[in-house]
Each structure stands twice: as structure tokens, then as C-alpha cells.
N, C-alpha and C positions, 0 to 999 in steps of 0.2 A: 251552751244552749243550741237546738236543735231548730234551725230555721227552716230545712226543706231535707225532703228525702227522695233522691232518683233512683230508682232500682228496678229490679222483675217482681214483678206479683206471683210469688211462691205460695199462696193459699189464700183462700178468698172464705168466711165465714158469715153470720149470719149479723153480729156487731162490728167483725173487726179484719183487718188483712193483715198477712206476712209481707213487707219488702226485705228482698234479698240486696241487701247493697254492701257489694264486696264482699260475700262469700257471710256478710252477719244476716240473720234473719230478724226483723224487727218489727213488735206487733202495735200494728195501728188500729185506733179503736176509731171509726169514720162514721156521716151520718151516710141513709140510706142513696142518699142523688151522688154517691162516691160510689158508693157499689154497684151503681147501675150506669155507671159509664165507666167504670173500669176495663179498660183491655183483656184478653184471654192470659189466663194463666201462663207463666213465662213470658210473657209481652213485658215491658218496662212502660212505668207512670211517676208521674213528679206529685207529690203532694206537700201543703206547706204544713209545718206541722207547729203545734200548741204542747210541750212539757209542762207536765205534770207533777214535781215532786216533792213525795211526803220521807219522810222516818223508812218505812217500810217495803218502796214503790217509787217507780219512774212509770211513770204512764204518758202514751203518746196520744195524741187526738191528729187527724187528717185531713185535709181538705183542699179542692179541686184550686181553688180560688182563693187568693189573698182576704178579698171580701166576704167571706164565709169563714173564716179564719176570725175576723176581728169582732165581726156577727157574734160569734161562739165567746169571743175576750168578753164582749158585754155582757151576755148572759151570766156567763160563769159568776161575774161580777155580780149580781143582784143576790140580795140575802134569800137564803135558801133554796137557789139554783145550784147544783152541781152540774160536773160535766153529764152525766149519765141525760139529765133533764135537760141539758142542752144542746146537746147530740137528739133528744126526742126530737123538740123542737125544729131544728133544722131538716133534721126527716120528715117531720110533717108539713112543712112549709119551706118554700125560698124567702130571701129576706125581704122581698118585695110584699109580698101576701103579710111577713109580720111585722112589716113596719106600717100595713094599712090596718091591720086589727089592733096596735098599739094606739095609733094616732086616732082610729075611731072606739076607744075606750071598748072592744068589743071581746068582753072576756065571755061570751059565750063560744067563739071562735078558740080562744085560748084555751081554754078547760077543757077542748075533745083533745088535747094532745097529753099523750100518758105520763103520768107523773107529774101532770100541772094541775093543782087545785084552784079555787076561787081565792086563796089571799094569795097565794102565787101570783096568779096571773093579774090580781089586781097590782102589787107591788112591781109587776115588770112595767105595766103602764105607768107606774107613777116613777119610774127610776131611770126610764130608755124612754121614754117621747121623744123627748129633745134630742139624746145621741143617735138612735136606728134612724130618724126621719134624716139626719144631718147626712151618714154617712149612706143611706140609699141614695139620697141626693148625692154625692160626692161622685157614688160607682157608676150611676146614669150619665154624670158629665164625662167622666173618664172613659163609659162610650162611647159617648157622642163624638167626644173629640177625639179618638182613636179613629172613626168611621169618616168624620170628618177629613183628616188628614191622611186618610187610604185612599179616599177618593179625588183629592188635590193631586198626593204622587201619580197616581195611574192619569190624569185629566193632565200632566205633565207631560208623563209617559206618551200618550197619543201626541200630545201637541209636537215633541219633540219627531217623533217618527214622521206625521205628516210635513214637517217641516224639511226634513230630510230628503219626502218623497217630491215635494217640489220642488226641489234644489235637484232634482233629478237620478237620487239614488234611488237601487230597486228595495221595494218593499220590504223584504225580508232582512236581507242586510242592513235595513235602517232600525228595523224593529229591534235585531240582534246587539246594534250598535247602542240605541235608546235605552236596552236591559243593562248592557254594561256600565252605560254612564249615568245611572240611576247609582248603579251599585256603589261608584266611584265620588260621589259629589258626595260633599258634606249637609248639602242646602237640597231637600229634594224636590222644593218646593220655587225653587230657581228658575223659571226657563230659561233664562240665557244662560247661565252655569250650565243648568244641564243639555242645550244644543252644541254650545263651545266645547262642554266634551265627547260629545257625541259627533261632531266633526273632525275632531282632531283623532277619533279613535275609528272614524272612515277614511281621514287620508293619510293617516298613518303615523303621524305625530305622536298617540295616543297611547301607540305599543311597548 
């Protein structure tokens, strides 16, 4: 099974793109918010990718984002979605917009997207409520707490350098020293771990 594909974007189409990865050309069928942040032809992109297969066919589907990716598993999942309709779908919306027209039962919103009917899009409400609301909740904490703890290491980061700078080392050399023992601690979120290294790699212990 085919969990991700890194390669150069060899062709870029109107449903679908070539990854050249290692010399194979491999065609991914993506929604549109893939094709529009795709790198220039011959640039390399990472996409997580969803297999496809039948008797006759291996089919790839693409996506920017893990989360869009599992988006796409649910859909596929509801009777009478295929990929093709599920790949609409994520073109016409991110999963935040279809997990608020799920949750407010609002299949007029559903129905402008192509190839979704009225019992279509009533059975996606009644099959994904509970799972899209869960797993949009999941991908917003999985921000927050990313955001969260970028902003501890850097809030570190300064504490450690200014620490440095009152202990009387020059500025630049503390900061350079603060990058290094950021890079070096296991705990990044340590001040004293990370000043102890950040000392020892000013007075040289650290080399």
C-alpha cells in the first residue's frame, strides 16, 4: 500500500497530476485546492495518497494533508459516494465549510456540488455527523497545539539568549548559541536544559 508519494510534478492536468518518483511516472487523480498549490512543473511535492483497487485498475487519489486524506476515507465510505464525488466535494469545499453544512443538516449547500443529489447528500448527513464534526475537532486541536508549542520553544528560545545577554555574553553569539541548544535538547521546552546547553556550548564544554 501506497502511503505517500515524493517526487517532481511531471504534468499537471485538469483532474489529475504525474509524480515522477524515481524515474516512474505516477498518475494522481487530486481535488482542486491540490492543484492550486502545486509547485511549478519540475519542482517536487509530497502528497499522501488513498489506493484504489479494482480487477481492472489501481487508482491513486492525492492530498496535501493527512486530514483531507481521511475526509476523502469518509466519503468514499457512504453508499453511493465514489471517489470521483468525493474528490467534487473536497473541490468545492475544505472540510471545515462540510462539516458545518453536515452538522447543520443543510443539503441545499450540499446539492450545488456536482454529482451530489438530494438523497446523496441527505445520507452524507445522516452517516458523517458524528465522524466529520469529530475529526474537524481533532485537526483544529492538532493546531492549536502545534501553535501552541511553537510558541513555548521560540518564548524559550528568547528567554535563553536574553539570559545569556545578562550574563554578559554579546548578543549575537548568545542567539547563535540559543539555535544550537534548541537543536540539541531533547526537552525544548526546558529552560534550564536549554540555558545548561546553551552555556556549555559558550564556554566550550559543549564542542
Amino acid at each position: 500500500m501506497i502511503a505517500h508519494l515524493n517526487g517532481v510534478v511531471a504534468r499537471v492536468e485538469a483532474t489529475y497530476i504525474v509524480l515522477d518518483v524515481g524515474g516512474v511516472g505516477y498518475k494522481v487523480a487530486v481535488p482542486v485546492s491540490v492543484l492550486t498549490a502545486l509547485p511549478p512543473v519540475g519542482d517536487k511535492t509530497l502528497l499522501h495518497i488513498h489506493t484504489i483497487v479494482r480487477e481492472d485498475d489501481i487508482a491513486l487519489y492525492g492530498f496535501a494533508q493527512p486530514g483531507d486524506q481521511r475526509v476523502f476515507e469518509l466519503l468514499i465510505g457512504v453508499t453511493g459516494v465514489g471517489p470521483k464525488v468525493a474528490l467534487s466535494v473536497l473541490s468545492a469545499m475544505d472540510a471545515d465549510t462540510l462539516a458545518r453544512a453536515i452538522a447543520n443538516e443543510d443539503t441545499k449547500t450540499l446539492i450545488r456540488i456536482p454529482g451530489l443529489g438530494l438523497k446523496t447528500a441527505q445520507r452524507l448527513i445522516l452517516e458523517l455527523k458524528e465522524k466529520i464534526s469529530a475529526l474537524v475537532w481533532e485537526r483544529k486541536s492538532e493546531r492549536m497545539t502545534a501553535i501552541s508549542q511553537q510558541t513555548t520553544e521560540q518564548d524559550i528560545f528568547e528567554d535563553v539568549v536574553e539570559g545569556l545577554v545578562n550574563l554578559g555574553y554579546n548578543r549575537n553569539d548568545a542567539r547563535k548559541a540559543a539555535d544550537r541548544a534548541m537543536k540539541e535538547i531533547v526537552d525544548k521546552t526546558n529552560m534550564g536544559e536549554a540555558l545548561r546547553a546553551a552555556l556549555n556550548i559558550m564556554t566550550g564544554s559543549g564542542k
